[in-house]
C-alpha positions as CSV (number, residue, x, y, z in Angstrom):
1,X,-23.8,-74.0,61.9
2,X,-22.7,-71.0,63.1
3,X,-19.9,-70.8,59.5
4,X,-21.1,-71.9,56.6
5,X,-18.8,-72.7,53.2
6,X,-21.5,-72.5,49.5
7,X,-19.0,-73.2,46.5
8,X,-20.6,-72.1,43.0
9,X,-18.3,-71.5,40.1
10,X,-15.1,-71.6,41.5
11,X,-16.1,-69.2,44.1
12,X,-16.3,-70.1,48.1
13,X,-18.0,-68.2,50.3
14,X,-17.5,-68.1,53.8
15,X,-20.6,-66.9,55.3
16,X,-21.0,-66.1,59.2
17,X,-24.5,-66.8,60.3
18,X,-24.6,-66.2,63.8
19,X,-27.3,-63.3,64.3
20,X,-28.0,-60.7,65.2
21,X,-24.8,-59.6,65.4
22,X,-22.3,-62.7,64.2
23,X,-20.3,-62.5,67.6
24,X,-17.5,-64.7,67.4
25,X,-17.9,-67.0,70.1
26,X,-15.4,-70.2,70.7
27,X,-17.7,-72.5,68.3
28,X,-17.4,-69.7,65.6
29,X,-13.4,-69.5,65.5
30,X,-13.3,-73.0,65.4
31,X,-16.0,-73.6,62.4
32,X,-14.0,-70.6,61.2
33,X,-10.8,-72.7,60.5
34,X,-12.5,-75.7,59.8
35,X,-14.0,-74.1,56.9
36,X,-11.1,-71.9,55.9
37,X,-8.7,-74.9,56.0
38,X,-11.4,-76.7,53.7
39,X,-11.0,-73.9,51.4
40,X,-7.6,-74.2,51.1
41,X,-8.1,-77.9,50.0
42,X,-10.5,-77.8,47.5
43,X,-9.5,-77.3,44.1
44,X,-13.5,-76.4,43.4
45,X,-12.4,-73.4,45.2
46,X,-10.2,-71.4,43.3
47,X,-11.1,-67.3,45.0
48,X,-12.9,-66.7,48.3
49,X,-15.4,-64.4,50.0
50,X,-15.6,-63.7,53.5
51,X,-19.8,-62.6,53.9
52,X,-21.7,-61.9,57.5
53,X,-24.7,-61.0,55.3
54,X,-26.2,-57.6,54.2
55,X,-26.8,-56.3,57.6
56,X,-23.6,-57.1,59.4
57,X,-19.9,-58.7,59.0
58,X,-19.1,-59.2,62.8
59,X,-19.6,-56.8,65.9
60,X,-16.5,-58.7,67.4
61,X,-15.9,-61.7,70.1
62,X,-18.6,-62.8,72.1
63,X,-17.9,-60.4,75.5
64,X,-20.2,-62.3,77.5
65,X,-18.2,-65.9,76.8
66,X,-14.9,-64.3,77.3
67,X,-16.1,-62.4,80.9
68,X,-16.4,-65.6,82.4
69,X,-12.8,-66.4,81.1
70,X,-10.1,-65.8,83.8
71,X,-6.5,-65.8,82.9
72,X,-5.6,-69.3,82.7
73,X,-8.5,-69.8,80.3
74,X,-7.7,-67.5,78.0
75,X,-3.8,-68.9,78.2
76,X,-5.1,-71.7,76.9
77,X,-7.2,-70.3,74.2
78,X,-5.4,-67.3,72.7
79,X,-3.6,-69.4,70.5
80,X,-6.5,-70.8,68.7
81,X,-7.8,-68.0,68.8
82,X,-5.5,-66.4,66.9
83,X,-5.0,-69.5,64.8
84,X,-8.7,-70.0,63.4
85,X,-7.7,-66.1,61.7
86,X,-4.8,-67.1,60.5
87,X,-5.9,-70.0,58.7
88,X,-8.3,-67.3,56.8
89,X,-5.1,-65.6,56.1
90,X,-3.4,-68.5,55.0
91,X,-6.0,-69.3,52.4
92,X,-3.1,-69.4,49.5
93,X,-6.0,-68.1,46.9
94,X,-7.4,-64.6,46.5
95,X,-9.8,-63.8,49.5
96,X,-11.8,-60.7,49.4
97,X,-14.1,-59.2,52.6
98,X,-17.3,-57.8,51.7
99,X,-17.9,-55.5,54.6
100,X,-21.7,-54.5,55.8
101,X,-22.3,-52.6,58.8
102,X,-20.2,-53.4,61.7
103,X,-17.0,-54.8,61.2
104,X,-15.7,-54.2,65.2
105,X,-13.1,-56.2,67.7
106,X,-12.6,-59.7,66.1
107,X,-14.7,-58.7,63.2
108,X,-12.0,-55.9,61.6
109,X,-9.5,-58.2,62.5
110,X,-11.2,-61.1,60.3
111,X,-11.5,-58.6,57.8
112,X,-7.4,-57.7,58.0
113,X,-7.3,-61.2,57.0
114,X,-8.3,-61.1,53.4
115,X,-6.0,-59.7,50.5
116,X,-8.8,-57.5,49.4
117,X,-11.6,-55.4,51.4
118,X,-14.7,-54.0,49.7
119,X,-17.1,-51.9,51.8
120,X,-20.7,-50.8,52.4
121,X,-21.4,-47.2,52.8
122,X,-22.8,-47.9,56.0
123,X,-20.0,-50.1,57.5
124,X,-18.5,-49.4,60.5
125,X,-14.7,-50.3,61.3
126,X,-12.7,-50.6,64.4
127,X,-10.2,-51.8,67.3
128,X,-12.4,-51.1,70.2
129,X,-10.7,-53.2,72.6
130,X,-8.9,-51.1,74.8
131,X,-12.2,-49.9,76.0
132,X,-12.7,-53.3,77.6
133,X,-9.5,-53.0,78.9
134,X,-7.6,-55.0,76.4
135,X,-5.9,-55.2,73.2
136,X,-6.7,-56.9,70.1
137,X,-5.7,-60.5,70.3
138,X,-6.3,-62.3,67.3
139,X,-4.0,-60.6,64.7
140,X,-5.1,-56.9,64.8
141,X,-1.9,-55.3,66.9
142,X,0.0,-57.0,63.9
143,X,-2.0,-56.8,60.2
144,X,-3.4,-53.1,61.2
145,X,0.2,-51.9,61.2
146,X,1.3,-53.8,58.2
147,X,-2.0,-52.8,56.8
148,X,-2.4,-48.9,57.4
149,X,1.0,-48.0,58.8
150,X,2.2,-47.7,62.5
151,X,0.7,-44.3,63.5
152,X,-2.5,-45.0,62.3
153,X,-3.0,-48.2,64.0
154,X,-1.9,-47.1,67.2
155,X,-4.7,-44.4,66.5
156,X,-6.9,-46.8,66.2
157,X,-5.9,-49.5,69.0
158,X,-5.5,-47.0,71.3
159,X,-8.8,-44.9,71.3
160,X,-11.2,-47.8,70.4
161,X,-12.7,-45.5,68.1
162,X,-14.8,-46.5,65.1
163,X,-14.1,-45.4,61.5
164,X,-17.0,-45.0,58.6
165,X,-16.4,-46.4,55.5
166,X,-15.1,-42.5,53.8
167,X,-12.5,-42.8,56.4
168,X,-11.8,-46.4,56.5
169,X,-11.4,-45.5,52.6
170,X,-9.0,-42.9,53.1
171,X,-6.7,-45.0,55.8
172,X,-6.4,-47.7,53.5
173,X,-8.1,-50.0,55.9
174,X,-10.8,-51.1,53.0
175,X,-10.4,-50.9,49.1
176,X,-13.7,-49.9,48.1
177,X,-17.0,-48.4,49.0
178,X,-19.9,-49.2,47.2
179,X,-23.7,-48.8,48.1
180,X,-24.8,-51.3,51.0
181,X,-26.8,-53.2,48.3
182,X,-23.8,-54.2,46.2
183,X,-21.4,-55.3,48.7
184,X,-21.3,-58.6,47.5
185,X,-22.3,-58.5,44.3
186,X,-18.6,-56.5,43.9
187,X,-17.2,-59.2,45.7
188,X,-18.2,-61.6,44.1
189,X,-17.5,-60.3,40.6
190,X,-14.0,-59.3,41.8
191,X,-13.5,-63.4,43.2
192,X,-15.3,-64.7,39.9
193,X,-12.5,-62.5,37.9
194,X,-9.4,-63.9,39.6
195,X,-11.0,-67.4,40.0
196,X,-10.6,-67.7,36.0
197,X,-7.0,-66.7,36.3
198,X,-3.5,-69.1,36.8
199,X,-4.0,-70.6,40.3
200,X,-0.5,-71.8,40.9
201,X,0.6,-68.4,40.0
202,X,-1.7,-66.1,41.9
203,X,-0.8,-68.7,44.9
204,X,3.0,-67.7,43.6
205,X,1.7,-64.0,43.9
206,X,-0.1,-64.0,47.6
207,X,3.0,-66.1,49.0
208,X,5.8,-63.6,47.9
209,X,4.1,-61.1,48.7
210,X,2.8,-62.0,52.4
211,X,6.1,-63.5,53.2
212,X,8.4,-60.4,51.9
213,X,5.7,-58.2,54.5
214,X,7.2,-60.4,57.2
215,X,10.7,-60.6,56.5
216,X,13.9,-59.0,55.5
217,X,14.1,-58.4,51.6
218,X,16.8,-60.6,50.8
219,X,14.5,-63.3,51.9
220,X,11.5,-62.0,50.6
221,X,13.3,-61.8,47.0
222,X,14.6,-65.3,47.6
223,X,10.9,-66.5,48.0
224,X,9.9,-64.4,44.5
225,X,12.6,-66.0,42.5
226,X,12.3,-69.5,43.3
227,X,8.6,-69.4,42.8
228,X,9.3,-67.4,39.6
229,X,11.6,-70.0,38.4
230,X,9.1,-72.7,39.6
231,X,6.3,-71.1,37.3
232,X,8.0,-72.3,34.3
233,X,7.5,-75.7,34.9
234,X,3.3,-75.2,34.5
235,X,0.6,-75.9,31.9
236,X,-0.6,-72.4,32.8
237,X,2.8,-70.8,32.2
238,X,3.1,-72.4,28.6
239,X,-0.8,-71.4,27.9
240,X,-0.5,-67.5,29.4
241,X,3.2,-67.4,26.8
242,X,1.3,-69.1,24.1
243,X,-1.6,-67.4,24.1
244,X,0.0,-63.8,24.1
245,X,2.6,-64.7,21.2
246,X,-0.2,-65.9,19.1
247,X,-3.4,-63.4,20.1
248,X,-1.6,-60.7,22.2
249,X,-1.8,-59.7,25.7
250,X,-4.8,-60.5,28.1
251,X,-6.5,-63.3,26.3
252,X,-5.1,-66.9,27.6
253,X,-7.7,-68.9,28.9
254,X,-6.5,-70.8,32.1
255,X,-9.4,-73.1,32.9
């Protein structure tokens, strides 16, 4: 398999194996949603990591598969496409990106999809599709800007040019940078943190928050008080209460 889904203490990782360079070919973007749609389902996964290993995340879309695609194809496929990403974003649990070397084309977009992004030193960011004569097409015109801001993604998109980590850093495009080594050894402890924390709730959190980016405020706030609302009617709501009134703050056990 070209995806691959390992579960281990309430942690999934989604791990591309395609080398050398985990090109995201057709049979990739598919497995992709397969697996991130699996996520979503299991209640053995409560946090998610999106891995391409320690020597790359994903260079970007297989060009050779797409040459041969003429227009008519590619109607026909840009929708799943873009689909099989945003079933990663959809994943209605915390998803982190642990980022080594490349992260290009379909690869940065992939990463846009998670709610956090932690870095290697030596990765290597970017929107270099307009040097093929394109643009990004699954996602990346769209959760750069919401991302880093207009200006910077039109930077970006429209010079294909690739970002180091320091600068990726300073854009906003990834959280943190830590040495290649401990890319997902931060991820992971950052995913095992929130995977012991009130699922319904930090579902409640991810929601508001990715639905206010998309929409007027007035809806957004609508979203945030019925959930809000909502949240009193769970065991983890009475637990997180209970357990501050009686021990103080930070110590309610939601598992």
């Amino acid at each position: 398999m070209t995806v691959n889904l390992e579960v281990a203490e309430g942690v999934g990782t989604i791990r591309l194996d395609r080398p050398p360079m985990n090109a995201l070919d057709v049979a990739t973007q598919d497995r992709l949603k397969e697996l991130a749609e699996e996520a979503t389902r299991r209640e053995d996964v409560r946090a998610v990591i999106v891995y391409g290993g320690e020597k790359v995340f994903a260079a970007g879309a297989d060009i050779k598969e797409m040459q041969a695609m003429d227009h008519t194809a590619m109607v026909l496929r840009a929708r799943a496409l873009q689909d099989s990403f945003t079933a990663v974003a959809r994943i209605p649990k915390p998803v982190v990106a642990a980022v080594t070397g490349y992260a290009l084309g379909g690869g940065c977009e992939l990463a846009l999809c998670a709610d956090f992004r932690i870095a290697a030193e030596n990765a290597k960011l970017g929107q270099p599709e307009i040097l093929l004569g394109l643009i990004p097409g699954a996602g990346g015109t769209q959760r750069l800007a919401r991302l880093v801001g207009p200006s910077r993604a039109k930077d970006l998109i429209f010079t294909g040019r690739m970002v180091k980590a320091d600068e990726a850093l300073a854009l906003g495009l990834v959280d943190r940078v830590v040495p290649a080594g401990e890319v997902y050894a931060e991820a992971h402890a950052w995913a095992a943190k929130l995977a012991q924390g009130p699922a319904i709730a930090l579902r409640a959190a991810k929601e508001s928050i990715d639905t206010g980016l998309e929409t007027d405020i007035e809806t957004g706030l609508a979203v945030e008080r019925n959930w809000f609302a909502g949240l009193f009617a769970t065991e983890d709501r009475e637990r997180g209460m209970k357990s501050f009134v009686e021990e103080g703050p930070g110590k309610a056990k939601f598992l």
